[in-house]
Every structure is written in C-alpha cells, then in structure tokens.
C-alpha positions as CSV (number, residue, x, y, z in Angstrom):
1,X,21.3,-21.0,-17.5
2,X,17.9,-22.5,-17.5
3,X,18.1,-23.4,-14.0
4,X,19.0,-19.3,-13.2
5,X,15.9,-18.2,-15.8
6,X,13.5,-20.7,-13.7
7,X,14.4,-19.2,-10.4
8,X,14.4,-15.8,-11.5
9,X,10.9,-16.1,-12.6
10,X,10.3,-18.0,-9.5
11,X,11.5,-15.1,-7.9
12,X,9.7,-12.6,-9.8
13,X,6.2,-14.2,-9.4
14,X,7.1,-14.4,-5.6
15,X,7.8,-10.6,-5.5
16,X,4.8,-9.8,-7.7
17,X,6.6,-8.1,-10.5
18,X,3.8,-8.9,-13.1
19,X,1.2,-7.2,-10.7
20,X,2.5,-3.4,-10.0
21,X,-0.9,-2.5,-8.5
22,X,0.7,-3.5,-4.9
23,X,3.2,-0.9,-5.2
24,X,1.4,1.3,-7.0
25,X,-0.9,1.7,-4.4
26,X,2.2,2.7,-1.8
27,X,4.0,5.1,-4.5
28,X,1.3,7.8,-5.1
29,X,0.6,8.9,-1.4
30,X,4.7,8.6,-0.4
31,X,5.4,10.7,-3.6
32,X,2.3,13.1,-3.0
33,X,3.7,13.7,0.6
34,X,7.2,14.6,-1.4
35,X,5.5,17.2,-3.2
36,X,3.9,18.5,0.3
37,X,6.9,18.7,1.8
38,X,9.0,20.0,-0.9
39,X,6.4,22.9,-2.0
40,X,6.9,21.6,-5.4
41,X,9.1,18.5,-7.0
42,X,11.3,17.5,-4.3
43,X,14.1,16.7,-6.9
44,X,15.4,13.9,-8.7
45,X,17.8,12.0,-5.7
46,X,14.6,12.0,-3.8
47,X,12.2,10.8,-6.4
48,X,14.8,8.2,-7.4
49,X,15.0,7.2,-3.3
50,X,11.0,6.6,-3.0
51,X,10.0,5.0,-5.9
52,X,12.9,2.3,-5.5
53,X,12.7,2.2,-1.8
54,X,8.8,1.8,-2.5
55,X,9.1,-0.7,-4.9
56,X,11.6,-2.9,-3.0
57,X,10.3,-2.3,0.7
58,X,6.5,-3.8,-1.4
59,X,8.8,-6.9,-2.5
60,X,10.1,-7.9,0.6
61,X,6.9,-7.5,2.6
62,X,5.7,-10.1,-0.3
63,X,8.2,-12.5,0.2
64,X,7.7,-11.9,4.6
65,X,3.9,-12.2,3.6
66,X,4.2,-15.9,1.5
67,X,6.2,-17.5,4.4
68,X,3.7,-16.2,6.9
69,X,0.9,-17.1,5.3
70,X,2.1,-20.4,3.6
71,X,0.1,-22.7,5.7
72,X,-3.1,-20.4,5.0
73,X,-2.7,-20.2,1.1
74,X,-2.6,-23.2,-0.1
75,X,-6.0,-23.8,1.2
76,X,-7.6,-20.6,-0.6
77,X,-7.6,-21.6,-4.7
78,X,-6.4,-17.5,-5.9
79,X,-3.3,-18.0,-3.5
80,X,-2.1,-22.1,-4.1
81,X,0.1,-21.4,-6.6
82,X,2.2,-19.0,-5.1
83,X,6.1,-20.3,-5.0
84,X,6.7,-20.4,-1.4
85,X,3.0,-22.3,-0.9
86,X,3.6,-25.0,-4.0
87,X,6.8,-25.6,-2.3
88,X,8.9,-24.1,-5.3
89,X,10.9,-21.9,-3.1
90,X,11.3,-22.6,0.3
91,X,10.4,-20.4,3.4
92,X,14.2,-20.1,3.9
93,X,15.3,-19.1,0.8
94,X,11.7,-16.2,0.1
95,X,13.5,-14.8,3.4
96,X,16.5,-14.4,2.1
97,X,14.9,-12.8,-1.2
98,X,13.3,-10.4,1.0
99,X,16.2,-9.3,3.1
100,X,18.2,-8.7,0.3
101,X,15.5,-6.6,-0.8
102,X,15.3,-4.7,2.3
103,X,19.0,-4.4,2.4
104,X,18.9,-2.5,-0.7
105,X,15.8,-0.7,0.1
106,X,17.6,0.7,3.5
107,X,20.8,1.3,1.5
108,X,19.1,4.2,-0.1
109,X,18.0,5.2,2.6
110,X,21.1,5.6,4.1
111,X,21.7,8.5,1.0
112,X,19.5,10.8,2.6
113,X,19.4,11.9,6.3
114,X,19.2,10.7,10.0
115,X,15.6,11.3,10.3
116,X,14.3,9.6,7.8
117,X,16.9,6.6,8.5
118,X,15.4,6.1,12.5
119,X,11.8,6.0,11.0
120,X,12.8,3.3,8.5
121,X,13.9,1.5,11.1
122,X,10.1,1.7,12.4
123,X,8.6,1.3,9.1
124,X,10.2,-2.0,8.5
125,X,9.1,-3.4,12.4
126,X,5.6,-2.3,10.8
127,X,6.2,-4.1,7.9
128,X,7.4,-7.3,9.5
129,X,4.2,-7.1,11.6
130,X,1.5,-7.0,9.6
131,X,1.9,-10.6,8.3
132,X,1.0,-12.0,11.9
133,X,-1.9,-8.9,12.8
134,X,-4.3,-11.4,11.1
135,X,-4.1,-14.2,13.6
136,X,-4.7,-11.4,16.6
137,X,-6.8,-8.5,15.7
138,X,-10.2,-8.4,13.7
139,X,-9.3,-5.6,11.7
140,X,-5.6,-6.7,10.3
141,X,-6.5,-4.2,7.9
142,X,-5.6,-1.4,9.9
143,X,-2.1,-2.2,10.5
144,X,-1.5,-2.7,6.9
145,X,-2.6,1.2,6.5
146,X,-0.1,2.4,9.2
147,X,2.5,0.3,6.8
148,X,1.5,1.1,3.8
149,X,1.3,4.7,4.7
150,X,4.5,5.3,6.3
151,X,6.4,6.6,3.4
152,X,4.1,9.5,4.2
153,X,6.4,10.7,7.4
154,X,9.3,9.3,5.7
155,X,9.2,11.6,2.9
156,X,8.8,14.8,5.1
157,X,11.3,13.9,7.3
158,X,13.7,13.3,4.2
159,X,13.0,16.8,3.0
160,X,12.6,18.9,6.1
161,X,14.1,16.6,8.8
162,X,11.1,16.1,10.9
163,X,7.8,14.6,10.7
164,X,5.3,17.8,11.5
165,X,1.4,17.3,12.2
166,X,0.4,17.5,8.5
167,X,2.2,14.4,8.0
168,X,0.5,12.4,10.6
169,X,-2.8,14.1,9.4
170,X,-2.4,12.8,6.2
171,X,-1.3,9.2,7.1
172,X,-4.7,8.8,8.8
173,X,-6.4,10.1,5.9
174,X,-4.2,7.7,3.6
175,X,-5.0,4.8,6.2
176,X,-8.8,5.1,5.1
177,X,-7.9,5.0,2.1
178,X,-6.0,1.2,2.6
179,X,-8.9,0.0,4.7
180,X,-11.1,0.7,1.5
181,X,-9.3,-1.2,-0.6
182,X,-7.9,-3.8,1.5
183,X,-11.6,-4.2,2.3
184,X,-12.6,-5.0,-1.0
185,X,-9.3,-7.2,-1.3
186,X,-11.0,-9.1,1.9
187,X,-14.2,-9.2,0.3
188,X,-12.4,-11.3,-3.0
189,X,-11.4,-14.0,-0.1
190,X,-14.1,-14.0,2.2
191,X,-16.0,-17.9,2.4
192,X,-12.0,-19.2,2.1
193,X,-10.9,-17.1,5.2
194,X,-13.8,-18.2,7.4
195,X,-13.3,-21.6,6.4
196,X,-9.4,-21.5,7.6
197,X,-10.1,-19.4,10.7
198,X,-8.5,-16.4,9.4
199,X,-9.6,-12.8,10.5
200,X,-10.2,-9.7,8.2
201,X,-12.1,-6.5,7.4
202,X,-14.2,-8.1,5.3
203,X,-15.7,-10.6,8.1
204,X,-15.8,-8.6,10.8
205,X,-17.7,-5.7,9.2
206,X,-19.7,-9.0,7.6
207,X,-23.2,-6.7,5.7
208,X,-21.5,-3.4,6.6
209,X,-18.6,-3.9,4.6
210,X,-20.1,-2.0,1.7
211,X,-21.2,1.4,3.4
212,X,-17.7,1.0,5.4
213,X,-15.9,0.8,2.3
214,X,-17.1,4.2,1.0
215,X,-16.9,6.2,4.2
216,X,-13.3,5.5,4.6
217,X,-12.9,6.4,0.8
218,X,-15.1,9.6,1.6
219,X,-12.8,10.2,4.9
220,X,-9.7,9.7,3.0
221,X,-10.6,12.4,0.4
222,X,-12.1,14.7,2.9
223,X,-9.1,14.6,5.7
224,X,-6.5,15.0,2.7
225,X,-8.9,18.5,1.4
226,X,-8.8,19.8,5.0
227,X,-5.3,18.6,6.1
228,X,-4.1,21.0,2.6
229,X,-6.8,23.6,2.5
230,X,-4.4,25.7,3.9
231,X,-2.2,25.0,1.1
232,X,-3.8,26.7,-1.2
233,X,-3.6,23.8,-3.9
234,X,-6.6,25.4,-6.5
235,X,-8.5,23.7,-9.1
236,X,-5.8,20.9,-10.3
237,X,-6.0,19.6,-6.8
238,X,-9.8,19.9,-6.6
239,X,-9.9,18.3,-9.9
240,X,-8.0,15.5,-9.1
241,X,-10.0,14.7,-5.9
242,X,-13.0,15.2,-7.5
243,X,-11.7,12.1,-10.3
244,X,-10.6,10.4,-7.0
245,X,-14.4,10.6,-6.1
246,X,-16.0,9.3,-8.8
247,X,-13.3,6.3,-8.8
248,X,-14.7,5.4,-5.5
249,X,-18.5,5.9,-6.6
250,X,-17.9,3.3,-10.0
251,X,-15.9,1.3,-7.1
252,X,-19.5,0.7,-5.2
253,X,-20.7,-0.3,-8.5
254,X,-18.3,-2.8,-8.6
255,X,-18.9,-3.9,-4.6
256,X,-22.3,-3.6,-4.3
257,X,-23.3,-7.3,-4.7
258,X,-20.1,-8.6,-3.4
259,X,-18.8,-10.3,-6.4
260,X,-15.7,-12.3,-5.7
261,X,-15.0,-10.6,-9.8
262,X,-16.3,-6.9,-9.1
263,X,-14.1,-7.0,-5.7
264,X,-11.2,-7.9,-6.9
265,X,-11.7,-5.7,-9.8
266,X,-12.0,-2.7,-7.7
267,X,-8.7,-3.6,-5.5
268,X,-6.6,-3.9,-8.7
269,X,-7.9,-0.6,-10.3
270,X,-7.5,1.9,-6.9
271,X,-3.8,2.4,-7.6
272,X,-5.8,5.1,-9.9
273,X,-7.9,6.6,-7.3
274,X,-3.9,7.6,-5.9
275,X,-2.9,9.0,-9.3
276,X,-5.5,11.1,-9.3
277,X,-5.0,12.8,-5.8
278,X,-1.2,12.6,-6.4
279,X,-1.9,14.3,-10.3
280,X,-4.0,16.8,-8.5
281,X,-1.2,17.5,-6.5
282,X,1.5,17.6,-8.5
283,X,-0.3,20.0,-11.3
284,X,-1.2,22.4,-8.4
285,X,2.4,23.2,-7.8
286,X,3.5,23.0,-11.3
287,X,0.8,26.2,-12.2
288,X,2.7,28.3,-9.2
C-alpha cells in the first residue's frame, strides 16, 4: 500500500494535479466556444466531454513535456524536482502515464461525432509537438497557442459538425491570449534558459517583452469583441471583457520590472482573465 500511495503522488505531482491553473487556462476558452456554438449551454454530455477531455489531454501533455524537457530541467532550480527530472519516475513509465491519459481523453471523444474525432486526431499531433518547438523556433510560444486553443474548433465541430470561420477567428484571438501568458511564464525562466541554450518568447522579444505582452492581451480581447459583435452578446459580455481588461492592466503591474515573483504571479492568476470572458459569455445567453 505505501508503495501505490508513493507512486500515486508521484504521479500526481507529475501531472500537476496540485496546480489547476494549467488546465484552467485551456477550459474557459474550449467551454466559451461551447456556448458560441450551442447559442446557449451546449448541454451536460458535452460539458462533461470538454472539461475531462481538457483536464486529461493538459495531463498527458505534462507527462510528454517532463520527458522532453528532462535533460533541460534539472538545470533550472523551479523545474529540478519534478519526478521524471529527479529520476523518480522514469521517461518510460511518464509515457505510459500520459498515453493512458490520452487514451481516456480520446475515449470521450469517441462519444460525440466524426468531426470532432478527425480534429482530435490533429490536436494531439499539436500537442505531441510543442515539447520539441523550443529547440527549432524562437517563438515556441506560438505553437503552444495553436494547442492550447484547439478545443476552440473542437467544440464547434462537436456541436454543429464543422469548424466555421468564427471558430478559427477566435482561436487567433485566444492564441494572443497564450502568448501573453506563456510570455510572462518565459519571463519567470529567462537567465536559466539562456544559460542552457533554450529558446523562448521571453528572449527573443528580450526589452519588448513587456509592451508585447499587453498588445497580444489587447488583441485577444479585441478579436474576441469583433469576432462576436454580431452576436449580439450585451452588457454581461461587455462586462466580462471589460474585467478581463483590467486583469491584464494589474498584470503590467506585476511585469513591469520583470520580477522572476511578479511574472510568475501574473501566469498563475490569468486562468481568471478566461473566467471572466467565458462568465461574460455565459451570462449573455442565460439573460436571452
């Protein structure tokens, strides 16, 4: 018994359970496109699909993420002690965590209908990918947005069978939205990662970082305004973007001087910049 307990908090702390910001962050936006596409709550099979899928899909890219970065870690002091890095679970075995997650995250998936099944199937190359973007591209950043904003087609093709342009609008807005953060993530890291070689955001905006950082949060909440002005959301929508805003105004507070404290601050408190978009949402089509 004690030697299931220790591997099952192994195995928690390697998924992140304790820190529900990461899927946080993914849940609001896939759940606001759900509303979108339903006109209202898309109903309780769906709900149930995207918050599991969301929180299981998050999990496994964790465990894909540890392995990949293993070698990288344990030379940055926030990332040491994760299990795969300490050598507490091995590279093999945080696989086969995360395909079992996966596994379960596409058996879902298979409850609800051939289009949102084939762009799973993409979602999850996405996913896979990521991990290694930071050894190629200067902006790795940007192809954690596409992934962590891919829920957004996902859930209109789940409800309407099809991804239409809105969806793809508001992916790009929501991908502004995870360079902002991510950014600031970046930012927390910066003097380890060009120590170890590794390339981000953070370093290859280097002093523009900041002013970057709030015009993708000002393009995020502008594209998602214009992509649904024709909805006709009203004042709980407006609200909510306007509480989005001044999120992202304290967030500059919090950036400004590049604090390795008032970074990572800002990236674990965004999931609420989300709720407050998706809250905006969601009370618009409630007053209908």
């Amino acid at each position: 018994m004690r030697w299931r307990d220790g591997r099952l908090a192994l195995y928690l702390d390697l998924i992140r359970w304790d820190r529900p910001a990461g899927w946080l962050l993914l849940l609001w936006p896939t759940l606001g496109a759900l509303w979108i596409a339903a006109h209202g709550f898309p109903g309780w099979h769906l709900l149930a699909v995207f918050t599991l899928g969301t929180i299981l899909m998050r999990s496994a890219g964790c465990c894909v993420n540890d392995v990949a970065d293993r070698d990288f870690d344990r030379h940055v002091k926030r990332t040491a002690q994760r299990p795969v890095t300490s050598g507490k679970v091995s590279a093999r075995e945080a696989l086969l965590v995360g395909a079992v997650l996966a596994l379960a995250a596409f058996g879902l998936v298979l409850t609800t209908n051939a289009a949102t099944i084939a762009w799973s199937v993409a979602a999850l190359g996405i996913t896979l990918l990521y991990p290694f973007a930071k050894r190629v591209v200067s902006m790795p950043q940007a192809v954690l947005g596409v992934a962590f904003s891919f829920g957004i087609p996902m859930a209109f093709a789940a409800v309407q069978s099809r991804v239409p342009p809105t969806a793809w609008l508001l992916l790009l807005g929501n991908l502004f939205w995870v360079l902002a953060y991510d950014t600031e993530y970046a930012m927390v890291d910066r003097d380890d990662d060009l120590r170890i070689g590794i390339r981000t955001s953070a370093i290859t905006l280097g002093q523009a970082d900041v002013p970057v950082v709030m015009a993708c949060y000002g393009s995020f909440l502008a594209l998602w305004v214009l992509v649904l002005a024709p909805r006709g959301l009203g004042l709980p929508f407006q609200l909510g973007v306007a509480a989005a805003a001044v999120q992202a105004l304290w967030h500059w507070r919090l950036i400004r001087d590049r604090s390795r404290e008032g970074c990572f601050r800002a990236f674990r408190l965004n999931h609420w910049v989300g709720f407050a978009v998706f809250a905006g949402i969601v009370a618009s089509y409630g007053l209908r």
